[in-house]
N, C-alpha and C positions, 0 to 999 in steps of 0.2 A: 666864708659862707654862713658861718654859724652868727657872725655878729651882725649883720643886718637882719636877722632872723630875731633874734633876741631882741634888737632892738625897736622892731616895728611891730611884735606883736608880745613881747613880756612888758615886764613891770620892771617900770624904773627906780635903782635904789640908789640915794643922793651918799654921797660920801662927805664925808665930814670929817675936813684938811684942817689938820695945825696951821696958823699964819705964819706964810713964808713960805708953805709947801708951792712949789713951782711943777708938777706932777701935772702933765696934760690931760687926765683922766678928771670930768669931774661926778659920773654918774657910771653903775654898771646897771646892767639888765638882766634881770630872771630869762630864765629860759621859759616858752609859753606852756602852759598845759595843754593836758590832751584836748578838751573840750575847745581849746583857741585854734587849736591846732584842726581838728575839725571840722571846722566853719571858716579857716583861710581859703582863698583864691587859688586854684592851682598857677593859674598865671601869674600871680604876685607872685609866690612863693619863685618860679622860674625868676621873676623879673630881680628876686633878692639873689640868685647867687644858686637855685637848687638846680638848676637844668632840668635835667632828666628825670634826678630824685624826687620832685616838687609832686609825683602822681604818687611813689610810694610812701612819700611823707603824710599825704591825705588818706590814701587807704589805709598805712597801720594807724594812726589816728582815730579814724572812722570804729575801726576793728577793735582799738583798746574802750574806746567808749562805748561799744555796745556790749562790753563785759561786766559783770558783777563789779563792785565797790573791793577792793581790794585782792581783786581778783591778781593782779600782777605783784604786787607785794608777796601772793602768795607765794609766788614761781620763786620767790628769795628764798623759802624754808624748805621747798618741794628736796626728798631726795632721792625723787622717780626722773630720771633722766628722759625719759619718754615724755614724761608731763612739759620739761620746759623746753623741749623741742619744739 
């Protein structure tokens, strides 16, 4: 679920194989930000693999970007149990 996701709307990063490396892998993918994640399709997002999840993936998206700048980063130091509910 998660790799069609990654890879239709992150950023591709090329790997760079020793010669001779036979590894079917030749690129991985970022996971997309929040702001990409925002402005996806609900329907794409069903059509990659989310079913269901594909509504609450846009809404907590939606939800983290109209937060302050570093506002989720915050919730890492927070040590009010209430705050990161």
């Amino acid at each position: 679920m998660l790799s069609p996701l990654r890879r239709r709307y992150g950023s591709k990063i090329d790997l760079q194989r020793p010669p001779g490396d036979v590894a079917d892998v030749d690129a991985f993918y970022t996971f997309p930000s929040v702001d990409v994640l925002a402005a996806a399709d609900e329907a794409e997002l069903r059509g990659l693999g989310l079913g269901y999840r594909a509504d609450y993936v846009l809404q907590t998206a939606r939800a983290l970007q109209s937060r302050s700048d570093g506002w989720l980063e915050g919730l890492r130091r927070s040590e009010d149990p209430e705050e990161v509910r």
